[in-house]
Backbone bond lengths (Angstrom), bond angles and torsions (degrees), N, CA, C in turn:
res aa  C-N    CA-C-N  psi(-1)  N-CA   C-N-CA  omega(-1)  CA-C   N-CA-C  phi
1 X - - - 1.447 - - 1.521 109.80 -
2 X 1.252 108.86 148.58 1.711 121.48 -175.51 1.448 93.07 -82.82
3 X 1.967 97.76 133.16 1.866 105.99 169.25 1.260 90.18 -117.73
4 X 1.455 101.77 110.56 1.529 120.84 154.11 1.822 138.03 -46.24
5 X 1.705 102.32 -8.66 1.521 105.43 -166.19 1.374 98.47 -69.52
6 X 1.857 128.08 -7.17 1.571 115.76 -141.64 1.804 75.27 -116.09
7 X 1.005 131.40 33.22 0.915 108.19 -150.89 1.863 101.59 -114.63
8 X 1.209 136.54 93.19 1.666 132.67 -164.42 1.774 98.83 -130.03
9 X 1.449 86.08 -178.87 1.322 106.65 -67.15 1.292 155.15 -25.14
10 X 1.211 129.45 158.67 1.744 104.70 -174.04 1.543 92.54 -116.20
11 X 1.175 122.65 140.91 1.497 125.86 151.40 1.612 115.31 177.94
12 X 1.581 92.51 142.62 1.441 101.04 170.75 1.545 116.02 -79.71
13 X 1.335 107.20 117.73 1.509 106.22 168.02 1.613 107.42 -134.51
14 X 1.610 101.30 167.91 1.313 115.65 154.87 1.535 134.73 -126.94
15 X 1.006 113.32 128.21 1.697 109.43 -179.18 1.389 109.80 -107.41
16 X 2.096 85.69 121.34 1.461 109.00 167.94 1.499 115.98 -50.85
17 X 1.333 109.04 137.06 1.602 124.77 172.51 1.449 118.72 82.29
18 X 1.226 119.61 7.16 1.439 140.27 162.73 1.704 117.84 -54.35
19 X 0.753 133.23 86.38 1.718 129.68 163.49 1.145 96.70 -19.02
20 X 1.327 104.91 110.69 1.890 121.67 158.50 1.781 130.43 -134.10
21 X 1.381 85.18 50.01 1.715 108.84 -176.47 1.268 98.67 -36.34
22 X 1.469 132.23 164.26 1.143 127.68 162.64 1.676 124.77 -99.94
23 X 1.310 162.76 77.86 1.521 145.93 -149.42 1.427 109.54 145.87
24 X 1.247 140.91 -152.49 1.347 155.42 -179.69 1.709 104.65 -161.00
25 X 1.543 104.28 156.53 1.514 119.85 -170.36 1.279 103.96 -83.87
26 X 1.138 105.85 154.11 1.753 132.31 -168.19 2.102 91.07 -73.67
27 X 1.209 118.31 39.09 1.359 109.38 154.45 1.810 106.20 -161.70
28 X 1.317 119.53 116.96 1.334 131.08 157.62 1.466 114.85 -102.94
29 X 1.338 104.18 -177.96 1.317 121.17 -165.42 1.677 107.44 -145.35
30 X 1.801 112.32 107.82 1.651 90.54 143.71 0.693 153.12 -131.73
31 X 1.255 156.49 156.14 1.691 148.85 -103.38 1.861 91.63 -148.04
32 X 1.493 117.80 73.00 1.336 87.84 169.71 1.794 130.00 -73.97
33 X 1.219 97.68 157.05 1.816 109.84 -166.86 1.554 92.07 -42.62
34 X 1.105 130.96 -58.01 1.369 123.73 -159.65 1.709 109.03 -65.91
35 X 1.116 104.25 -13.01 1.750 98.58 159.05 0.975 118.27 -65.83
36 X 1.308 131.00 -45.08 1.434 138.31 -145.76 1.656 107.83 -81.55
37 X 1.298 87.94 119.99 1.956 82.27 159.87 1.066 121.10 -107.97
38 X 1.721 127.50 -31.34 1.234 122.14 175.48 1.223 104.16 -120.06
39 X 1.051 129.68 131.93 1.848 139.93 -176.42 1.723 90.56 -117.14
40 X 1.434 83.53 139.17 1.565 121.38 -161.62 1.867 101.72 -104.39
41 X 1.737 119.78 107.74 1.164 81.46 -170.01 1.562 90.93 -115.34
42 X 1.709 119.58 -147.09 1.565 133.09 164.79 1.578 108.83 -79.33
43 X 1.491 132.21 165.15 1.001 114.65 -146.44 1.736 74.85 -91.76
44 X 1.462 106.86 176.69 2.071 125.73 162.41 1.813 94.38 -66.97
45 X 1.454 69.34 147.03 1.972 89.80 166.85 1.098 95.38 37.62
46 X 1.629 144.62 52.90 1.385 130.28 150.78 1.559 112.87 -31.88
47 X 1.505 130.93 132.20 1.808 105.60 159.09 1.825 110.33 -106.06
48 X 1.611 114.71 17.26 1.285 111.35 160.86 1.385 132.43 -96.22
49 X 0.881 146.51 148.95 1.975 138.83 169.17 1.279 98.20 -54.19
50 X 1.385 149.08 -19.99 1.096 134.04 -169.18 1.448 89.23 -100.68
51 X 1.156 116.16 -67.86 2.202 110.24 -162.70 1.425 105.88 -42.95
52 X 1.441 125.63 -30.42 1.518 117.20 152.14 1.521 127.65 -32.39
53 X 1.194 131.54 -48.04 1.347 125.86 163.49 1.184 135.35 -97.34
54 X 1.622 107.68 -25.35 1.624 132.84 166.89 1.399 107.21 -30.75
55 X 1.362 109.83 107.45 1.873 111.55 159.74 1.478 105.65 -123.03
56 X 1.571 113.33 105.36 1.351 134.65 -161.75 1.449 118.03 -95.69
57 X 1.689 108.89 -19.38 1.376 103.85 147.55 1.754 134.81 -121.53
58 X 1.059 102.02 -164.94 1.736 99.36 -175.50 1.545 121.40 -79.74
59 X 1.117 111.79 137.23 1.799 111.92 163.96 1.706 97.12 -58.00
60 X 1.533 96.65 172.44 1.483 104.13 173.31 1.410 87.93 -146.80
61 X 1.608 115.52 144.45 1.291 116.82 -178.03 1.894 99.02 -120.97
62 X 1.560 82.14 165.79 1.615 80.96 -167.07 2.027 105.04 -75.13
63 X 1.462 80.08 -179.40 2.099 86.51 -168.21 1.511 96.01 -57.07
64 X 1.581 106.45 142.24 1.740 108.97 167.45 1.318 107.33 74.55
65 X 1.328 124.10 0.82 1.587 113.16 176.19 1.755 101.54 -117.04
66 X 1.570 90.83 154.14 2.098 92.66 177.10 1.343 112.44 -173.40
67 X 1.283 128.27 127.38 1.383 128.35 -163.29 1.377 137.59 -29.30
68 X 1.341 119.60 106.36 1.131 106.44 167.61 1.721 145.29 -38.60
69 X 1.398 122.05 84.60 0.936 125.97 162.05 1.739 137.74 -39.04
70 X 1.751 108.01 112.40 0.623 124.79 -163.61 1.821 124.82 -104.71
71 X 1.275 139.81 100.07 1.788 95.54 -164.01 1.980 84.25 -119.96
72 X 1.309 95.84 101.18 1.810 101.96 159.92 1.863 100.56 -58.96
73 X 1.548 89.91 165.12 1.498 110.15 157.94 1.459 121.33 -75.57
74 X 1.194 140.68 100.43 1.439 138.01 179.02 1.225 131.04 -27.24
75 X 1.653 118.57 -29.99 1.761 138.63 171.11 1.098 107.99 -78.58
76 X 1.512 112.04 -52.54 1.962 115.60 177.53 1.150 121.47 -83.99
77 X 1.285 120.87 17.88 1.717 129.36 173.03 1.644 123.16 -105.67
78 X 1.192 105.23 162.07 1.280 115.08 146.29 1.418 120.99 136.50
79 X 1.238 114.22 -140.31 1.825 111.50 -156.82 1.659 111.29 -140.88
80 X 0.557 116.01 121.84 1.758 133.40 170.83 1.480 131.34 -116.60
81 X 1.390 121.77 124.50 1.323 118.97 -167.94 1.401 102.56 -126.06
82 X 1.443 127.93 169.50 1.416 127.19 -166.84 1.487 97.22 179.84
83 X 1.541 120.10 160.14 1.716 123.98 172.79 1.246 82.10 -110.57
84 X 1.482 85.52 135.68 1.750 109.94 164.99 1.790 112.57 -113.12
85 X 1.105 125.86 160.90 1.528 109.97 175.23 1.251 102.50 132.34
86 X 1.950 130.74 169.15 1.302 126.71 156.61 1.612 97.42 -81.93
87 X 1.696 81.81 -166.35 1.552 91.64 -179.56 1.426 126.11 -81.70
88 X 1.740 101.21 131.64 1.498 95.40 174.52 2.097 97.25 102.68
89 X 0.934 119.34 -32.42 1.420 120.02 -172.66 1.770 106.50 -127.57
90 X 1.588 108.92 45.78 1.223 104.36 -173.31 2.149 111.78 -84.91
91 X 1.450 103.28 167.53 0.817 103.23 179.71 1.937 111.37 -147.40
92 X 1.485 106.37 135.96 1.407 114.59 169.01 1.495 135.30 -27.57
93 X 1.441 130.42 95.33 1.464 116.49 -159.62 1.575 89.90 -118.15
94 X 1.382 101.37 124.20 1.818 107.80 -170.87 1.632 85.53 -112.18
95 X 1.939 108.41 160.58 1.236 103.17 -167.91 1.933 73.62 -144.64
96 X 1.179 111.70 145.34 1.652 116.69 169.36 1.450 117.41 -132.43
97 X 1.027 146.81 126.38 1.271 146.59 179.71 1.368 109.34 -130.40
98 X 1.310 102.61 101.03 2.040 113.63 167.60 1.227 94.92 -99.54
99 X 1.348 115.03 144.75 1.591 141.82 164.74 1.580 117.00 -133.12
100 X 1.631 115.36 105.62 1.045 122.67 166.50 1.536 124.67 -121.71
101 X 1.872 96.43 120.57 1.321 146.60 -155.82 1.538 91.99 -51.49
102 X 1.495 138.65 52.35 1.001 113.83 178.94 1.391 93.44 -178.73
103 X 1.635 111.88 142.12 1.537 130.49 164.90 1.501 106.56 -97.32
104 X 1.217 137.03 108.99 1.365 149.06 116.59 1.470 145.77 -66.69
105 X 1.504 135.00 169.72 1.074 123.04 168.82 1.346 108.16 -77.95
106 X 1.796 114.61 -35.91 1.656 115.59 -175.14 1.401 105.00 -73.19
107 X 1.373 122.56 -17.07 1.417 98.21 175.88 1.186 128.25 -98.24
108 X 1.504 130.58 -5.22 1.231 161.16 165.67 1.392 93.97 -63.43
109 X 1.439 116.68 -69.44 1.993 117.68 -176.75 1.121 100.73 -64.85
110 X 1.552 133.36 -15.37 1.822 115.59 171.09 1.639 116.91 -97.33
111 X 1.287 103.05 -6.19 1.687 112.95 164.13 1.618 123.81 -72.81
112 X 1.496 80.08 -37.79 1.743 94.32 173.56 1.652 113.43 -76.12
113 X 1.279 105.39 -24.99 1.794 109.76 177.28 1.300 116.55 -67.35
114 X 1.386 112.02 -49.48 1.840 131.98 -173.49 1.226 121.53 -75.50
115 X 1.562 107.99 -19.19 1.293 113.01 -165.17 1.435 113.93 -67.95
116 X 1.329 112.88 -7.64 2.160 100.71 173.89 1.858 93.34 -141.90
117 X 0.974 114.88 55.93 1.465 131.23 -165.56 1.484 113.76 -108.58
118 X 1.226 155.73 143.10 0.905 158.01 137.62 1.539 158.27 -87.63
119 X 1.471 113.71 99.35 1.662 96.97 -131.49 1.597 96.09 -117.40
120 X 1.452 102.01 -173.16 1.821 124.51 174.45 1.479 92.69 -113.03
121 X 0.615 148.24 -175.76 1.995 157.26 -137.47 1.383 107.21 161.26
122 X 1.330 106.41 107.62 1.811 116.62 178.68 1.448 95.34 -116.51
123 X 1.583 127.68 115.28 1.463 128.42 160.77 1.222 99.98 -128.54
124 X 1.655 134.27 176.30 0.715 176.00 40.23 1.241 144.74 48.36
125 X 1.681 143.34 74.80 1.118 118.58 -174.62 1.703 129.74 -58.35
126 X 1.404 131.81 -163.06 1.298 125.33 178.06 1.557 97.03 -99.19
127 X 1.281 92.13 122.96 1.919 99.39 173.61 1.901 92.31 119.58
128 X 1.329 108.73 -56.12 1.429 113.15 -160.84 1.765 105.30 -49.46
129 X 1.271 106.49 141.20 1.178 128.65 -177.40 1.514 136.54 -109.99
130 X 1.563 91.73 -30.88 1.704 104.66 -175.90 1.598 111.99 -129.67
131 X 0.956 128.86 122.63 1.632 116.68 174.57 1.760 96.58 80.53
132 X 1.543 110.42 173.05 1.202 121.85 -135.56 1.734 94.94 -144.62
133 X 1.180 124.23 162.38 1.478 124.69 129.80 1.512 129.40 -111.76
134 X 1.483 102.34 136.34 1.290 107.65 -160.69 1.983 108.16 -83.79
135 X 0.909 127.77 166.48 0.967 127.73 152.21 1.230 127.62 -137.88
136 X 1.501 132.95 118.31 1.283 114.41 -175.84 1.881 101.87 103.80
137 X 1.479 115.78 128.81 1.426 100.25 165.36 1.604 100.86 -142.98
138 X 1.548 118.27 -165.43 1.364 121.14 161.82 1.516 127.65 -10.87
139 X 1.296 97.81 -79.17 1.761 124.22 173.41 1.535 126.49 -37.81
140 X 1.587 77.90 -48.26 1.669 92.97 -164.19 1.874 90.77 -151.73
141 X 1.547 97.80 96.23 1.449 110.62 -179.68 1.613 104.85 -112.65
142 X 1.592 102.56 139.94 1.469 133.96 178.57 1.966 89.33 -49.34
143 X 0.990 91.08 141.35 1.556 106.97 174.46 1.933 109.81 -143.04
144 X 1.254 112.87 159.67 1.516 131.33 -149.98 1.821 68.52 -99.80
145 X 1.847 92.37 141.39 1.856 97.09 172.78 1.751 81.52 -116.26
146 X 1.225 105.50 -38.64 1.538 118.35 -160.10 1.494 133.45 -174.07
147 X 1.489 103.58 134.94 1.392 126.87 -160.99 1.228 114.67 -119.65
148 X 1.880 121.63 74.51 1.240 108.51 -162.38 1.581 106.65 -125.40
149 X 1.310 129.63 -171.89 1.473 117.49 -162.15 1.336 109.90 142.10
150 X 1.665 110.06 -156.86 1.484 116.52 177.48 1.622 117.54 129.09
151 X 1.041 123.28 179.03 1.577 131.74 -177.29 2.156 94.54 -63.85
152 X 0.461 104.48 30.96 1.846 98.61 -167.40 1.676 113.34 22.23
153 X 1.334 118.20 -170.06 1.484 146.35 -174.21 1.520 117.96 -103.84
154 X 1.322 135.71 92.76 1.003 121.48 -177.57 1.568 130.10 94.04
155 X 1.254 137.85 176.00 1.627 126.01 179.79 1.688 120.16 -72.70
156 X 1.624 100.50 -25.25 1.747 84.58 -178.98 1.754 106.38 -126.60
157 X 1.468 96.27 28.57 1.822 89.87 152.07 1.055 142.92 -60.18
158 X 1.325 136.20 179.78 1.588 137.72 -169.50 1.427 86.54 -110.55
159 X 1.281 93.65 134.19 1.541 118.45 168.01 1.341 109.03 -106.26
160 X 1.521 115.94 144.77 1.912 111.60 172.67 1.252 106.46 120.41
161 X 1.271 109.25 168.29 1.448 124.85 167.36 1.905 127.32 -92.92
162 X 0.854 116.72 147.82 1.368 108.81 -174.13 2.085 77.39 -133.23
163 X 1.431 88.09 153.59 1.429 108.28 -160.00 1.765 96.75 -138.00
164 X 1.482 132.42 77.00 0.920 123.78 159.64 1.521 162.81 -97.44
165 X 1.489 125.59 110.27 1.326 125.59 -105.77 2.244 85.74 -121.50
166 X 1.009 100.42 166.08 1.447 108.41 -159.13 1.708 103.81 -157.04
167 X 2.027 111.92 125.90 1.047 108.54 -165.16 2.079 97.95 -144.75
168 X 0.817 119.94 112.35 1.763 109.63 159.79 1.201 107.61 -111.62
169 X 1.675 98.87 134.80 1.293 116.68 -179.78 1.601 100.44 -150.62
170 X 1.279 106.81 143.52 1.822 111.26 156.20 1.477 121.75 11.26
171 X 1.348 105.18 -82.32 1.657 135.80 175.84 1.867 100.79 -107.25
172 X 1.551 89.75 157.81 1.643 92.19 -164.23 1.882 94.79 -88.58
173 X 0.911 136.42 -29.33 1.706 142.79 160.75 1.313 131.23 -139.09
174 X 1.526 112.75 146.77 1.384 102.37 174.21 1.672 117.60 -102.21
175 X 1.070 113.14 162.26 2.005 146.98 -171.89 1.774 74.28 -74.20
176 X 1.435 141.47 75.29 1.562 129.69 145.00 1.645 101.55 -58.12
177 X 1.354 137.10 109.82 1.007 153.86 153.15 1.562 130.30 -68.22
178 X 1.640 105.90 -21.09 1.207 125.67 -151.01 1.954 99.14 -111.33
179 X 1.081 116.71 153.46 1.640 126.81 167.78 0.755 117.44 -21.28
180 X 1.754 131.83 155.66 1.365 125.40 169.51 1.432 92.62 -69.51
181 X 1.305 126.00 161.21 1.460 137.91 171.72 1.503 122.98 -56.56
182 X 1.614 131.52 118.98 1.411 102.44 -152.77 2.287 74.27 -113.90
183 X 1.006 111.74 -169.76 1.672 120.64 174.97 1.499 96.89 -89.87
184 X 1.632 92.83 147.52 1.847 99.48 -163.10 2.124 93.68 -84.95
185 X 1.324 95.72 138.51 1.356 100.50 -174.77 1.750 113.77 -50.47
186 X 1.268 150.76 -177.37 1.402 138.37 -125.38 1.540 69.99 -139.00
C-alpha cells in the first residue's frame, strides 16, 4: 500500500490561462485485460503528487491484439469521478459514459462483445494532444454497468448506444504518458 506522509509537495492549485475545456474527444480506446501483456504502471513509492499517477511508459499488447476504437459523441459523453467508501477508508468511484449516435450491425456485434469485458480506458481531453488518461488498470479494471439505447421513440429521439462503463481505483485516473498501445511484435 502507498504511504502518503513522503509525499511533497502537496497542494491544490489552479493556473490562470490554462485550457480547461470541459468533456473528452470524439475518440477513446479500449484495451481489454486479455490483450494486455505488459501493463505499464506509476512508478513504487512515488514521493511526488504527480509520480502517483504518472505512467511514463507504454503498455504492450499481445500479438494480433489493439485497442478498441471508440468515437463517442462529444455532448453525450464523458467522465465523472467521486469517493465512495465509509469514513477514513475511502475509495475512487469513476463513472464514463460514451454515446454513439448510431445503430449498426458492427455496433450491436461490439455491444455484444464488451458487454462482460474488462478494460483500461485511454481518452483524451478537448485540446489534449499527446498522451491519454487512463481509467481503470490491471487491479482494478473499468467494467461495462450498461449498454442502453436504440432506434428512439418518435421524430426527435436519441438514436445510438450509450455504453456506460464503471471503475474504483486508488486515484480516480492515470497521467498515460506513453503510446497508444501498438500489438507486441511476434
Amino acid at each position: 500500500m502507498q504511504d502518503y506522509s513522503n509525499i511533497t509537495p502537496l497542494a491544490f492549485e489552479f493556473t490562470d490561462g490554462l485550457e480547461n475545456a470541459s468533456g473528452i474527444q470524439e475518440q477513446a480506446y479500449l484495451i481489454p485485460l486479455s490483450f494486455i501483456q505488459t501493463e505499464a504502471k506509476p512508478v513504487t513509492n512515488g514521493t511526488t503528487p504527480e509520480s502517483l499517477v504518472a505512467i511514463t511508459t507504454d503498455h504492450v499488447l499481445k500479438a494480433a491484439k489493439a485497442p478498441i476504437e471508440v468515437q463517442p459523441l462529444f455532448n453525450k459523453s464523458g467522465s465523472t469521478t467521486k469517493l465512495s467508501g465509509e469514513e477514513l477508508s475511502k475509495i475512487f468511484e469513476t463513472d464514463v459514459e460514451l454515446m454513439i449516435p448510431q445503430v449498426t450491425a458492427k455496433l450491436i456485434g461490439g455491444a455484444a462483445a464488451i458487454k462482460n469485458t474488462r478494460f483500461i480506458l485511454l481518452i483524451r481531453r478537448i485540446g489534449q494532444t499527446t498522451g491519454f488518461w487512463q481509467i481503470g488498470c490491471k487491479a482494478m479494471p473499468a467494467k461495462v454497468q450498461d449498454i442502453a439505447g436504440g432506434f428512439g421513440v418518435g421524430p426527435t429521439a436519441e438514436v445510438g448506444l450509450k455504453i456506460t462503463l464503471k471503475a474504483f481505483d486508488v486515484v480516480p485516473m492515470y497521467d498515460y504518458q506513453g503510446e497508444l498501445p501498438a500489438p507486441a511484435a511476434p
